[in-house]
N, C-alpha and C positions, 0 to 999 in steps of 0.2 A: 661463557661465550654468548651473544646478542644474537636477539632472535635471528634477524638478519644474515647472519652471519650463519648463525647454524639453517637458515632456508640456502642459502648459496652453496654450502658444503653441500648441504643434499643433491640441487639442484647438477651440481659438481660430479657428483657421485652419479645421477641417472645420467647422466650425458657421456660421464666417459662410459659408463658397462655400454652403452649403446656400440659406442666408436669399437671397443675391442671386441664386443661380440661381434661386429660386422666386417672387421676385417682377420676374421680368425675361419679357416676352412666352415665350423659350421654353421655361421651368421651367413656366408655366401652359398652356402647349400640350401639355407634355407630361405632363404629371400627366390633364388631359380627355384625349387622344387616348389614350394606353396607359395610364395608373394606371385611371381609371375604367373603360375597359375591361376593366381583369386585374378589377377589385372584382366587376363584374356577371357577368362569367364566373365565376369562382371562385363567385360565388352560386350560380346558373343561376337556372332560370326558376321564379319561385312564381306562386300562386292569386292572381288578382285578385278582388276584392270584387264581391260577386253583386247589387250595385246597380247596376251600370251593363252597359249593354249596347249593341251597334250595332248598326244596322240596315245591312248592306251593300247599296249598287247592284254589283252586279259584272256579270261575263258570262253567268252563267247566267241571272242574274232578267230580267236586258236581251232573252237571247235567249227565256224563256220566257214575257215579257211584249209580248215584239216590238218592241222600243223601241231606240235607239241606246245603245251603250253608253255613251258620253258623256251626263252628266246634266244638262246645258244642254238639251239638246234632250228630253226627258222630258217628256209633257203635266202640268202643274200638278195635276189634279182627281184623280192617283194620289195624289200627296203627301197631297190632300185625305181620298182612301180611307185613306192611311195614321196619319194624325192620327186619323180618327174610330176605328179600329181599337185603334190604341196606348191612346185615353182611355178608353173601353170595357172594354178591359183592365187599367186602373187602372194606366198611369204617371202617376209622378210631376210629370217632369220631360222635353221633346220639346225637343231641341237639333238642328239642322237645318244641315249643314256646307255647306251649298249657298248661293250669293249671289241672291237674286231682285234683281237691283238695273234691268232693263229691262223691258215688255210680254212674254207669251209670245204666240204667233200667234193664239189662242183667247181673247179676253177673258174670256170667261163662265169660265175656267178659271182666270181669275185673283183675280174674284169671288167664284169656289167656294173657290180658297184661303186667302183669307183671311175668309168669313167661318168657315170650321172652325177659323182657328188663333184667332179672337178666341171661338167658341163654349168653346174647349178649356182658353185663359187660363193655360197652362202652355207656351207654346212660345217658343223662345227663337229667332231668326236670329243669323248670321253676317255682318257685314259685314269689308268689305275696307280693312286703311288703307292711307291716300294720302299723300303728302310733296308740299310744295309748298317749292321754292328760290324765295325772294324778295328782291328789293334795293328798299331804299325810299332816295328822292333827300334829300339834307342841307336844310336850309331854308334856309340862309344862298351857299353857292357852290356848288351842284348838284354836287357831288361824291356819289359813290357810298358808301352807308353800306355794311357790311359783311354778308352776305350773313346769310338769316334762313331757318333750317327750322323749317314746320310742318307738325305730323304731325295725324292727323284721322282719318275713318272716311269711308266712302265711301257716297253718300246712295241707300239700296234705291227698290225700287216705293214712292213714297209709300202706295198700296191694300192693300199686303200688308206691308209696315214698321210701318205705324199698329195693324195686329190684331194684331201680336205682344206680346206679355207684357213681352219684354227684348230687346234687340238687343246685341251687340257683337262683336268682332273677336276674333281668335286669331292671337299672336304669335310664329311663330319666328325662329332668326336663319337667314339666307341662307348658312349655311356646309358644310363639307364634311359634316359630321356634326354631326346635331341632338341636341344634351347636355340645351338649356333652351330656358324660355320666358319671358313676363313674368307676371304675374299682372294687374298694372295698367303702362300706360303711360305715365309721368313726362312724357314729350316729346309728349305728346298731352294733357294736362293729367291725370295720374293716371287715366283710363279705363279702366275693370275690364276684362279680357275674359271671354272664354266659362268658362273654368273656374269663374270668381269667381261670376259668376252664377247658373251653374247650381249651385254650393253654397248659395249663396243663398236660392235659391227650392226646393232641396233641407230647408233648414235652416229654409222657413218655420214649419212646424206647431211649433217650439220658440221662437219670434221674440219668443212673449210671456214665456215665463220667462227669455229673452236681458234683456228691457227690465226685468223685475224684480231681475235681478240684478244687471245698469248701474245701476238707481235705489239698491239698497242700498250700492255704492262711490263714486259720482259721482251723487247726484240731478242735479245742474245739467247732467249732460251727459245723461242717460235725459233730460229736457225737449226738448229739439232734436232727439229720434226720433218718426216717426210710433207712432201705436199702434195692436196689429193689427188686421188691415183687408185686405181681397183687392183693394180698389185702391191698395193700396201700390205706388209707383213703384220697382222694385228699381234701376233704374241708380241712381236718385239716391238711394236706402238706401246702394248698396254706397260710392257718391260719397261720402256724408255719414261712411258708419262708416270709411271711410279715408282720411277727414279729422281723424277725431275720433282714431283711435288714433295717428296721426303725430304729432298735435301735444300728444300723452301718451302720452311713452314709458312712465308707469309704468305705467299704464290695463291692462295685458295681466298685470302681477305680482299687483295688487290683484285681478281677474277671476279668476284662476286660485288666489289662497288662499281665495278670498270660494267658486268650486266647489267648492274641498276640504271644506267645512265643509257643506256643502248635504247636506241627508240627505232633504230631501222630492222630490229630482231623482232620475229615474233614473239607473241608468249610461249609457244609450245617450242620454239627453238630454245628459246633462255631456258624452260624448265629442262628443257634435254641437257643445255650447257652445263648446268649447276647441277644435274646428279651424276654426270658425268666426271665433273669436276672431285667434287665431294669423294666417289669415290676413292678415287688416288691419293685423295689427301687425311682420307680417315684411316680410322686401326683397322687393321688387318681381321681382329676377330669381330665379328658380327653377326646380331641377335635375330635370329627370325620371328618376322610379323606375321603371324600364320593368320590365315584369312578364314579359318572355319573348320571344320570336321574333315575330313578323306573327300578327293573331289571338289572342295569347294571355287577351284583355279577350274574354268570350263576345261570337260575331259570328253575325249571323242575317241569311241572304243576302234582298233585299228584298221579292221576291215568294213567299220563305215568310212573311213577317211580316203580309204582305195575306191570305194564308190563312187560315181557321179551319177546325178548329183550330189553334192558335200551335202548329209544332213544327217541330223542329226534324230535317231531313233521316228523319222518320218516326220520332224518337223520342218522348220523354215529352211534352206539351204544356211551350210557354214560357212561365213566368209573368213578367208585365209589371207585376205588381200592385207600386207603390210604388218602380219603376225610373225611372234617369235613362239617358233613350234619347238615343242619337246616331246620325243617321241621315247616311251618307255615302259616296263612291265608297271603298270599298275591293276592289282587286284581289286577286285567291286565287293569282295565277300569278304570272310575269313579264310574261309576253306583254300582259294585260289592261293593266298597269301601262305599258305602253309604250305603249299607244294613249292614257292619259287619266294625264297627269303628274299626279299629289297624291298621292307618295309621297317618302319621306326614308327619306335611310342614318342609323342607329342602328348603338349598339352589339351590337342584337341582328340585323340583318341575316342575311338567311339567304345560304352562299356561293351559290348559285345565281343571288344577284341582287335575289331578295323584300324590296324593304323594305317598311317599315311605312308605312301609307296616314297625312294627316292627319287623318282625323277620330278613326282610332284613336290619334290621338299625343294629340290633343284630351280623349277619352275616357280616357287617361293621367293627364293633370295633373288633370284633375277627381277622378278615381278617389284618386290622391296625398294631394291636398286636403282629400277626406270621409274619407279613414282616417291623417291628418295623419300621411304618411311620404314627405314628399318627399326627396330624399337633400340631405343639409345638409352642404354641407362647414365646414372650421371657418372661423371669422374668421379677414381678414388677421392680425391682430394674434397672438392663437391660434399658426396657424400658423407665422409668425417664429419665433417665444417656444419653441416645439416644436421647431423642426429645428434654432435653435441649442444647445439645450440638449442636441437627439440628437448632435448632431456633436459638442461638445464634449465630453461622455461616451464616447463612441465612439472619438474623436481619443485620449482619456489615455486610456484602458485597452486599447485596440490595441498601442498606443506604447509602454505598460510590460510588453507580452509579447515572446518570442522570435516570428519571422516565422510558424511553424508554427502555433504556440499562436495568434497573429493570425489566420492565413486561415481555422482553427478555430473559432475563437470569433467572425470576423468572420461565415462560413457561419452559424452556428448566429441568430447575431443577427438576420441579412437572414431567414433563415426562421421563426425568432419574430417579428420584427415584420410581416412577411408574414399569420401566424395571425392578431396584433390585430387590424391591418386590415379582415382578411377579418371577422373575428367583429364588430368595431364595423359594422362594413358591413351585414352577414347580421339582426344583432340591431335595431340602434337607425338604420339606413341613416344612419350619420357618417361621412361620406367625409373620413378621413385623407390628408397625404399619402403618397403612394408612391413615387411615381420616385425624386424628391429622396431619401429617408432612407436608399433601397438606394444610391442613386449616393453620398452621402455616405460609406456604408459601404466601398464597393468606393474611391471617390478616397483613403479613410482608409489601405485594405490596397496600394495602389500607392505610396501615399507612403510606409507604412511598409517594403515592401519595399526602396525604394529607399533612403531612411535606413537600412535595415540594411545595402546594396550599401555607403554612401557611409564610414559607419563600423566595414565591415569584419566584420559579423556573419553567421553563416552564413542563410541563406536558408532552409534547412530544418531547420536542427540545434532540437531541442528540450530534450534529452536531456544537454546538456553541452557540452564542444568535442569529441565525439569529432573526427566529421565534419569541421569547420574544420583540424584538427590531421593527418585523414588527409590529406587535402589537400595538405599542407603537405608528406608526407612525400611522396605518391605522386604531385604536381605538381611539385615546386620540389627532392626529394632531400632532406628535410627541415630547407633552408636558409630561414631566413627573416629578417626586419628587424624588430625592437622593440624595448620598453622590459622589462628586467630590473628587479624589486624582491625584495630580499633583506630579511629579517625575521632578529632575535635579539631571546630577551629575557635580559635583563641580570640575572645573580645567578640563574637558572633552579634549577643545580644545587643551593643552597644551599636553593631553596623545596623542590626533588621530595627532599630529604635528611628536612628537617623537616616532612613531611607523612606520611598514611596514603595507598596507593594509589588507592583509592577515591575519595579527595578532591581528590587531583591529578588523576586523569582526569574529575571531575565539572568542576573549575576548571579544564582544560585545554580542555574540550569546548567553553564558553561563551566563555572566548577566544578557540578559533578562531569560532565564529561570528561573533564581531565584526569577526574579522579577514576573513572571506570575505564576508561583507556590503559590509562598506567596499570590498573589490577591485573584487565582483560590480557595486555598485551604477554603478562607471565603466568598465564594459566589459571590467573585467582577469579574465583567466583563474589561479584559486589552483592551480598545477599541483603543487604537494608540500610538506608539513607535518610533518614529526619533531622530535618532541620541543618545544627550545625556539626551533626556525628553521622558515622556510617560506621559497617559491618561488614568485614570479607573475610573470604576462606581459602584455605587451598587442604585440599584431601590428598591423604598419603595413604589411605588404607584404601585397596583396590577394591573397587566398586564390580569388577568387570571379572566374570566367572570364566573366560579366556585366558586373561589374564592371572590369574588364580590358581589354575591349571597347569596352562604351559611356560609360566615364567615366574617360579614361586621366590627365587633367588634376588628377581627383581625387587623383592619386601625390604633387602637390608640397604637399599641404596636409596629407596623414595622419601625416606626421610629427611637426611639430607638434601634430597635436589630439591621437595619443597621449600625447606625452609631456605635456601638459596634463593629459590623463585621468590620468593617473600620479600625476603629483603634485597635483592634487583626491581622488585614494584616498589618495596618504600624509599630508597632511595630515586629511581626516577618519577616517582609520585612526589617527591619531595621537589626534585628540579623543575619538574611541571608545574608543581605550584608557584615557584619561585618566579617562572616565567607569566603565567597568569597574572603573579598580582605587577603586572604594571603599572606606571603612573598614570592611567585610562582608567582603571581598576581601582575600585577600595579593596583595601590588602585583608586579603583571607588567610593569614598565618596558619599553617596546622600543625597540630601536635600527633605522632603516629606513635602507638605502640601495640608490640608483636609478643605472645605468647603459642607456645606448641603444648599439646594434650588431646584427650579425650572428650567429644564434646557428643552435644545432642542435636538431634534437628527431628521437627513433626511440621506436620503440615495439615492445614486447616485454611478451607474456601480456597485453596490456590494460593494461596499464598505461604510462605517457608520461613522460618523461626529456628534458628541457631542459638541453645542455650546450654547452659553448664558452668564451671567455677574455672573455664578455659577461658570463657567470653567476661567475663566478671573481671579477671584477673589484667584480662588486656586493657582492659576500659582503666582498671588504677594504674596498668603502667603507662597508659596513653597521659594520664592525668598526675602520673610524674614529672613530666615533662617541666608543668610550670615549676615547679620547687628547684630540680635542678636547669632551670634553663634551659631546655635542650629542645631536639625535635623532633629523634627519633631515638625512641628507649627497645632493646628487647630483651627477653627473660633470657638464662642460658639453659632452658632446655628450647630453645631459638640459636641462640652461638653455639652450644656443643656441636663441633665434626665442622664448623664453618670455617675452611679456610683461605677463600678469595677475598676476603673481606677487613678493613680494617676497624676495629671496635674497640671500644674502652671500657674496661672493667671499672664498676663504678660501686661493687660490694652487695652486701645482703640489707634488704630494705623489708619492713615490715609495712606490707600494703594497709590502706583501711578496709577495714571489713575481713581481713585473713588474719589468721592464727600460726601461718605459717610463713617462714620467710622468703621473699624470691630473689634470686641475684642478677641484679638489672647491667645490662651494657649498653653504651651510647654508641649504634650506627654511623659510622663517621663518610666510610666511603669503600670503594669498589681498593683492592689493596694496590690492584697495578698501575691506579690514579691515584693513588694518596701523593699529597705535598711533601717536599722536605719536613716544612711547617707542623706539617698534620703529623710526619711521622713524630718528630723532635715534641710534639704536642702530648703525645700517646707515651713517647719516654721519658719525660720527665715527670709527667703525671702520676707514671707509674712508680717512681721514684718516690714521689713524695707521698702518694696513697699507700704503697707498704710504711713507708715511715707512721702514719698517721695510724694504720691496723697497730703497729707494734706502738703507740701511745707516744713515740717519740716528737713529742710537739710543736719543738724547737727547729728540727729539721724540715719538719711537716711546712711548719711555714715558712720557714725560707724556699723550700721549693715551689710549693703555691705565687709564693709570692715572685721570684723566678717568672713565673708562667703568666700572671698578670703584667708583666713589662713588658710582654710581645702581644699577649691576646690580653688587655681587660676585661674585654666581655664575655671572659668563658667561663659560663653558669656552674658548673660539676668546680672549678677553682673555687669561686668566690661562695659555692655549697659549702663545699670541705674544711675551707680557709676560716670561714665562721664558725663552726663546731670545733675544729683547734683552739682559736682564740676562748671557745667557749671553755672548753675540758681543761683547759691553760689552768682553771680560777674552780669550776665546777667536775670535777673527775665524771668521767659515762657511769653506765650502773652494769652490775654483772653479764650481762646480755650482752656484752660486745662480743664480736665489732658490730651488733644490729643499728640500722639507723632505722629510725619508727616515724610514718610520715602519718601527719593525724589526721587530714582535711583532704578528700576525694578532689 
């Protein structure tokens, strides 16, 4: 497989665990439970919007009203003081967290509450929803149909439900930590709750340049809205406009170009149109932008709000003029919160224990809504499309560094994409993900570590082989196992003769880079370069005591992969050259040949010397090349276990300077590239080289000769073809089938 190729699979691989970790239950558990948490911290707490405000029951107003703290039990005709107080004051909008849904023990108090909230015509209750599990029987054999939820609201005081303005519920989910809410409830028939409403009837006084500007995109749909009107029924407004934008999705693009163009709107009208808008046409579930710890939404404890003047704890008076009040138990303590449960863990919890009350989580989403910044994570879709794209970038460019430069660059990555976050978060509240793209990051640098373990690369080296190489000498005595490549080029002396110095070391400099690219790029280390020869290595015996350790099985497979790698660089070592010598170029022909074994290395002044009868042996097969023509020779302890590859067995060769014989094969090509040509080249070759072992002459050379009618110039032929003709007249000597090459 090409490098390339194996960086894309990897890359492949960190991009999709990304995608399936994140859409599997605990990729989404853990992006809400710790990614949104690191967003909101790393935020910290900002300024909520000075429209909205609470009115708390806590413990002091209880004890200095003399009332239970529990707000069940609280006389009705306070609430009533507190209504006429707040519209007096000029809110807008009175939202009321509390359920009147039975009798209090005081009728007349229940009289007096509602008729303040129907004099007031701005007040909105809370109701509570209900689930009902139902089985309804078959018609036909009383079998049991399959079970039916319905969800619903829960029916108030009919006497004090009737004088409110708007009624609805407020929904969280039952869970450890409260992230979201709904806005409307699909499983309840789409039923707006408190936040929708209260924007609503926040957003009336612009209702009528809403209708005008629906009538200029959709007349036919501005026809099926009431026109303004203070007995406008806002449930069944908010019902109707989130029926109308669902079943037009584009309704919300056309709205929002038809705003841009509006120049007789103020600004503060357009931004009311467009979160008004927005809301009807967005999802139903929705993330809250918590503005800070317990209290961070101004909180006014409830019998300062009965007082006049409004002030707060003996400050500046409160102005209420044109606010949306929420009036509900919220506790300032622990202890208060543990006598009267309506509170929830956020992510802003204080460690003390304080969470946040619900009427201020309520006062939240509302708040959200009117300054349309709820935190929006992206689409599923989005999201996919992003983390495979980040893994897959992440995967190839990790993978094409050394491990150093990896953990490097993988560090610097996790905390730039950390700042995006934070910033898209901070700025535009787009809750990216998080967990997933660091874990992506970090599963990327474990995997590459250990693909460095498995292929024998140093761990930390950045800088070269020093490291790997000391290793070798200060671990192992500087014995190690690889593949030798020996490099010449052919005719050298004859070029550096008819050249200017200048020009030889210009043309010498670009040659080696080809040639150290090509090693570089399969793992081979270029250890020495003079003149018109070089030196490379590749180590199969693990350097790395990790390695060694934990992966000792990996020993019987490194053999093989290097010498694979080996001959994947001398074959594109070889094309590279090919391309080099240009006609711009004087041709630098080279001769390559590959031996495997046990070699030495020591080091002296910094500098590193690879010697042994491994390096010896490559340099005569290198320098076989000119007798058989060729131009890339390797030993077969190089071909044993190669099987991508296709090769020509070209017999036992007694080198100069050895005593023993080595059996040389000509590298022809990658096997899944081979030509008809090259195959048909390799079989008939082989045809006639067994002929030729078994002395059979006659055959020998008509197949040789066979092979010269298509290739003439194939050196290992016209080798063969000659010592036939020879043994024709002069029989070999006992030593067959050795061929004995006398001249280095």
């Amino acid at each position: 497989m090409t490098q390339w190729l194996k960086h894309l699979w990897f890359g492949f691989f960190i991009g999709l665990a990304g995608v399936i970790v994140y859409l599997s239950p605990a990729g989404w558990w853990l992006e809400e439970k710790i990614g949104l948490s690191w967003l909101f911290h790393m935020r910290g707490a900002i300024t909520a919007p000075d429209d909205v405000v609470v009115v708390a029951i806590d413990l002091p107003s209880a004890s200095q009203l003399g009332f239970s703290i529990k707000p069940r039990l609280w006389p009705r005709d306070v609430h009533a003081r507190l209504i006429d107080t707040l519209t007096q004051a000029g809110a807008r909008v009175i939202i009321f967290d509390l359920v009147f849904d039975s009798p209090s023990s005081i009728p007349e108090h229940d009289e007096q509450l509602a008729q303040v909230i129907k004099t007031a015509a701005n007040v909105v209750l809370t109701e509570r929803l209900t689930y009902q599990d139902t089985e309804l029987l078959a018609a036909g054999d009383n079998s049991l149909s399959p079970h039916i939820f319905q969800e619903g609201s829960e029916q108030l005081l009919p006497l004090i439900a009737n004088a409110a303005k708007a009624r609805a519920p407020f929904a969280v989910p039952k869970t450890e930590r409260v992230n979201h809410y709904w806005t409307f409830k699909a499983s309840a028939g789409d039923m707006p709750t408190v936040p929708v409403i209260a924007l609503q009837m926040f957003a009336m006084p612009v209702y009528g340049d809403f209708i005008r500007l629906l009538r200029d995109v959709e007349p036919e749909i501005a026809t099926q809205l009431p026109i303004q009107g203070d007995d406008i029924d806002i449930e069944e407004l908010a019902y109707e406009l989130r029926h109308i934008f669902s079943s037009s999705p584009q309704l919300i693009k056309k709205i929002h170009a038809k705003l841009n163009t509006k120049s007789d709107l103020s600004t503060a009208t357009k931004k009311m149109i467009f979160s008004l808008s927005n809301v009807y046409s967005s999802h139903e579930k929705n993330y809250l932008n918590f503005y800070g710890p317990p209290r961070s939404i101004t909180t006014i404890p409830y019998h300062h709000a009965l007082q006049p003047p409004l002030a707060l704890y003996s400050s500046a008076p409160i102005d209420f003029k044109n606010k949306v009040v929420f009036v509900g138990f919220s506790g300032a303590t622990q202890s208060e919160q543990d006598l009267v449960r309506d509170d929830y863990h956020t992510v802003f919890s204080n460690p003390d224990g304080l969470f946040i009350s619900g009427v201020e989580i309520a006062a939240t989403a509302f708040a959200n809504l009117l300054e349309n910044k709820p935190v929006r994570p992206l689409p599923l879709l989005g999201s996919g499309m992003f983390l495979f794209l980040f893994g897959l970038l992440t995967g190839i460019i990790l993978l094409s560094l050394s491990a150093r430069k990896a953990i490097v660059l993988g560090t610097a990555c996790i905390v730039t994409y950390i700042f995006i976050a934070h910033s898209f978060f901070k700025q535009a509240v787009i809750w990216l993900p998080l967990i997933i793209p660091v874990m992506q990051v970090v599963l990327a640098l474990i995997a590459v570590w250990i693909f460095k373990i498995l292929t024998f690369e140093d761990f930390l080296g950045s800088s070269g082989p020093d490291e790997v190489l000391d290793r070798i000498i200060n671990d192992h005595q500087g014995k190690f196992l690889g593949v030798c490549l020996a490099t010449d080029i052919e005719g050298y002396t004859t070029v550096s003769e008819s050249m200017d110095s200048s020009d030889l070391q210009k043309l010498m400099g670009g040659y080696r880079i080809v040639l150290k690219s090509a090693i570089s790029l399969h793992h081979g280390k270029v250890m020495d370069t003079t003149a018109d020869s070089s030196l490379s290595i590749w180590i199969s015996e693990s350097v790395n005591p990790v390695a060694r350790r934990y992966f000792p099985w990996k020993r019987q497979s490194t053999q093989a992969d290097i010498r694979s790698q080996a001959c994947q660089a001398c074959l594109d070592l070889n094309f590279a050259i090919e391309h080099f010598n240009n006609p711009d170029n004087i041709l630098l022909p080279t001769r390559i040949g590959l031996h495997y074994g046990i070699m030495s290395l020591n080091e002296k002044d910094g500098m590193y010397r690879v010697t042994g009868d491994v390096v010896n042996t490559a340099n005569r097969i290198q320098s076989a090349n000119k007798i058989l023509r060729t131009r890339i020779l390797i030993s077969d302890a190089v071909a044993s276990g190669l099987k991508s590859f296709l090769i020509r067995p070209l017999g036992d060769f007694l080198l100069p300077g050895r005593v023993t014989p080595v059996k040389l094969f000509e590298l022809i090509t990658h096997l899944q590239l081979a030509t008809k040509e090259q195959l048909w080249l390799c079989e008939i070759f082989g045809h006639a080289f067994n002929a030729y072992q078994a002395q059979l002459w006659n055959e020998a050379i008509e197949n040789f000769h066979e092979i010269l009618k298509v290739l003439p110039n194939d050196g290992p032929t016209r080798f063969f073809l000659a010592l036939c003709m020879q043994y024709q007249t002069n029989p070999p000597s006992s030593a067959w089938p050795l061929t004995k090459i006398d001249n280095k």
